[in-house]
C-alpha positions, 0 to 999 in steps of 0.5 A: 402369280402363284407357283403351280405346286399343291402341297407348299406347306408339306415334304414328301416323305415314304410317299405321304405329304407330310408336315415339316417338325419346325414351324419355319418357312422358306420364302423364295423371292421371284429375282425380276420383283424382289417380291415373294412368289412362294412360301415352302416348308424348311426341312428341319434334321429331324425332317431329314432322318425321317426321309432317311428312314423311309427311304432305307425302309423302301430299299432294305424291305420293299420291293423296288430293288428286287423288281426286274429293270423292265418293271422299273423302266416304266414306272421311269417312262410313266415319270417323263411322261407326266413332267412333259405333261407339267413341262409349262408349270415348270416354265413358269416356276423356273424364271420366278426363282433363279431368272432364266429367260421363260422363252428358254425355259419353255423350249429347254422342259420338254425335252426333260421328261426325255431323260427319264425315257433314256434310262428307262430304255437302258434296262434292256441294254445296260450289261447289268449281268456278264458272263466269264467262263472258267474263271482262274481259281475254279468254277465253271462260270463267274457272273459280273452282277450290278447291284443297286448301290443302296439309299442316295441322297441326291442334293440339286442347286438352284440354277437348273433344279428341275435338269440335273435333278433328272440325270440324278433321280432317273439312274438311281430309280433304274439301278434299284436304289431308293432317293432322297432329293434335297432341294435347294431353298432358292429353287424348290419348285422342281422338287415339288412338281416331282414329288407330286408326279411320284405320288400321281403315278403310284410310285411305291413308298419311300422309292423317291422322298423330296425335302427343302433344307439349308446348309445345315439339315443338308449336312445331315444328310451327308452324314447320315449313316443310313445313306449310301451315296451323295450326289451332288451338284453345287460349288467346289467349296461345298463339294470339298466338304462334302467329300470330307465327310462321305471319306470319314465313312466311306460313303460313294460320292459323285460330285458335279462342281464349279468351273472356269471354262476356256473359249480359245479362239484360233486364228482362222475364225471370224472373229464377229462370228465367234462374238455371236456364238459366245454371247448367247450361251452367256445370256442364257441363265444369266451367266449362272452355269458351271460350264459357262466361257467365261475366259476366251483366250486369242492371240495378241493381234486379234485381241482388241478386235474381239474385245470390241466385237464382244462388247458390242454384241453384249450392249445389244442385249436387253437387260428385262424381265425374263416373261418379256419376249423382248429381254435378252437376259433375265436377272440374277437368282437373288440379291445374294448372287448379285452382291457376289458378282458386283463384289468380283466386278469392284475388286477387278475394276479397283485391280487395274483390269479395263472394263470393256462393257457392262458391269452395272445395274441397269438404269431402267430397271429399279428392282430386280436383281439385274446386272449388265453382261460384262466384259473384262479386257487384257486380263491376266490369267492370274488375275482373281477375275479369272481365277474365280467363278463368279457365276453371273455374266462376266467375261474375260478376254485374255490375250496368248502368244499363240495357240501352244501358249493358248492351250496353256492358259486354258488349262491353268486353272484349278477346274477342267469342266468345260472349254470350247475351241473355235476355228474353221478346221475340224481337225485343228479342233480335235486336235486342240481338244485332245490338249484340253485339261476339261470334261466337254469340249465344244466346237465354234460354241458353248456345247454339252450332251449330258445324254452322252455324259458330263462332268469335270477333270481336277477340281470340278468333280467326281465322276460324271453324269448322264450316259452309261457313266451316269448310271454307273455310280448307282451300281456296285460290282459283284462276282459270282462265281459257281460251278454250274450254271443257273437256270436264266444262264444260257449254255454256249453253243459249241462251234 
């Protein structure tokens, strides 16, 4: 089966399909098969400043931040129309490149095209002007303006591409500014399939520019001084880097980094029903999201219980091919990423950790880059286990005094992306929650609402995505301050 895109052998650049400068190409391997499913051109750096420039070109020359928002917003409702228009070819590239299960795939597009009717509608109530009378050292009105940050290069990993990439592309486009998206080489098919809906509905040139690159044309981008801003979505490692580089010359930067999120189980939750509530998130990408539980702290009374529990919900899962309507979690995105987490998997065994379920290749299958969900017991929090994020399906099981001692473990961690508290007590909850050190917390499961906002405390990032919050970082404060008021300015009435 081929991948649904028009254009492999070709970039979007300054809205033409254009050929890349080097004759390399990026074979992408469908996980279950180990078999090549599609062959795209590897952006070179020349590849890079060139989409540099044509998105510099669009911004300090073309019309797209002097249009009003209103004009904005539909080219923004006319790109969500059209991706849920395509919403079954992205279905049917996602499980072939990072192993998601089609059946999630399917339900979890459409509702993609969403976000870019979001920030569409933000351009008739987003405060993009405010209004101060008689500011403190003169003039008679000072106007607060939000003015588009300028280029963004917007960098997407590989396990929910065609997802993040809209809560990047979507409010820059709306603040004004012009985008470069850098596709990551495991998954570059979302790319394509925006690329090919900015030129179907007539987007003007150079707005959105799509490449494929490695880590080093990437760098490129980063470092490239006709960008403005980075966003990017990726691991801490990288992250760190990338702020490194962005401080040199005071470029803004939004970073959306790793995790090791926290599931504290309370005393008053059954705890069969909170095994339930914690295995389907964890099979859900095969374990590769950031905000994942992977440590689910309990007291030491109820330890054993929920580990038993655990382990028997994950044995029940079927490991398969994600286009089987029978497989309850699909494999890993590449040999790569398997390597890794059979490599976290080796050193905990060999450490003394029990291993309670899982942790091996599943006898059935003899290709693919499968792994069993894996359950680790009577994990130490300082334990690399728990240290690290091995973003695949491990979980550790981690036994507290109590809930205080509980907390504490949850929040002793470098990251603060996401945690859960599960009990029968909403206020107990909020409570709880209020003591949490992370970004999200959820309530009896794995939760998130990027439309109200995401991201993480220490070092799972910078700044957050999705809402108000996530147009944000696309906008750059003015203050004017005049002595009269413009003609769109309309007086105060006087009471």
């Amino acid at each position: 089966m081929s991948a649904p895109i028009q254009h492999p052998e070709s970039l979007y650049i300054g809205g033409k399909w254009v050929g890349a400068s080097g004759r390399s190409v990026i074979e992408v391997l469908a996980p279950a098969t180990e078999q090549v499913y599609m062959r795209v051109a590897d952006a070179q750096e020349a590849d890079i400043d060139r989409a540099v420039q044509a998105a510099r070109l669009a911004f300090d020359e073309g019309p797209w931040p002097h249009m009003r928002h209103s004009e904005r917003a539909a080219y923004l409702s006319a790109m969500g129309r059209k991706l849920t228009e395509r919403a079954q070819d992205v279905a049917q590239i996602w499980p072939n490149e990072m192993g998601i299960l089609h059946s999630i795939a399917k339900a979890f597009v459409g509702t993609i095209g969403g976000v870019y009717e979001y920030y569409a509608g933000l351009a008739e109530t987003f405060p993009f002007e405010e209004r101060f009378d008689r500011p403190t050292w003169g003039g008679e009105v000072a106007l607060l303006v939000r003015e588009p940050v300028g280029v963004v290069g917007a960098i997407v990993p590989w396990n929910a591409a065609i997802n993040i990439m809209a809560y990047k592309i979507a409010p820059a486009m709306l603040a004004g500014c012009t985008v470069v998206l850098k596709s990551s080489p495991e998954s570059p098919g979302a790319g394509y399939i925006m690329a090919e809906i900015a030129e179907s509905i007539g987007l003007p040139p150079g707005v959105l520019n799509v490449v494929t690159a490695d880590r080093g044309s990437s760098e490129r981008l980063v470092k490239h001084p006709g960008v403005d801003k980075i966003t990017f979505t990726g691991s801490a490692a990288v992250g760190k880097r990338i702020a490194a580089i962005c401080a040199e010359r005071v470029a803004r930067v939004t970073l959306e980094l790793g995790g090791k999120s926290a599931g504290v189980v309370l005393d008053d939750v059954d705890l069969e029903a909170a095994a339930k509530a914690i295995v389907g998130p964890a099979c859900a990408l095969t374990g590769q999201i950031c905000s994942a539980l992977s440590r689910i702290i309990v007291t030491r009374s109820r330890h054993d219980e929920l580990v038993d529990a655990l382990s028997e919900a994950f044995k029940a899962v079927r490991v398969g091919d994600p286009f089987d309507p029978q497989s309850g979690i699909g494999p890993l995105a590449t040999g790569r990423q398997r390597e890794r987490v059979e490599h976290f998997i080796g050193r905990a065994v060999a450490d003394g950790v029990r291993l309670a379920a899982g942790g091996r290749r599943p006898a059935h299958l003899d290709r693919g880059f499968f792994i069993e969900p894996t359950v680790f017991a009577n994990v130490d929090n300082n334990a690399e286990i728990a240290r690290e994020e091995v973003f695949g399906p491990v979980i550790c099981v981690i036994a507290a005094r109590d809930e205080d001692h509980a907390v504490e473990l949850a929040n002793d961690t470098i990251y603060g992306l996401n945690n859960s508290v599960f009990t029968n007590d909403p206020d107990r909850a909020y409570a709880v929650a209020r003591r949490l050190r992370s970004g999200t917390v959820g309530h009896n499961a794995w939760r998130s609402d990027m439309s109200i906002g995401f991201g993480g405390f220490k070092q799972s990032g910078i700044g957050r995505e999705g809402g108000w919050d996530g147009l944000r970082p696309f906008l750059e404060g003015k203050t004017i301050i005049l002595d009269g008021l413009p003609s769109h300015v309309t007086p105060r009435v006087k009471q």
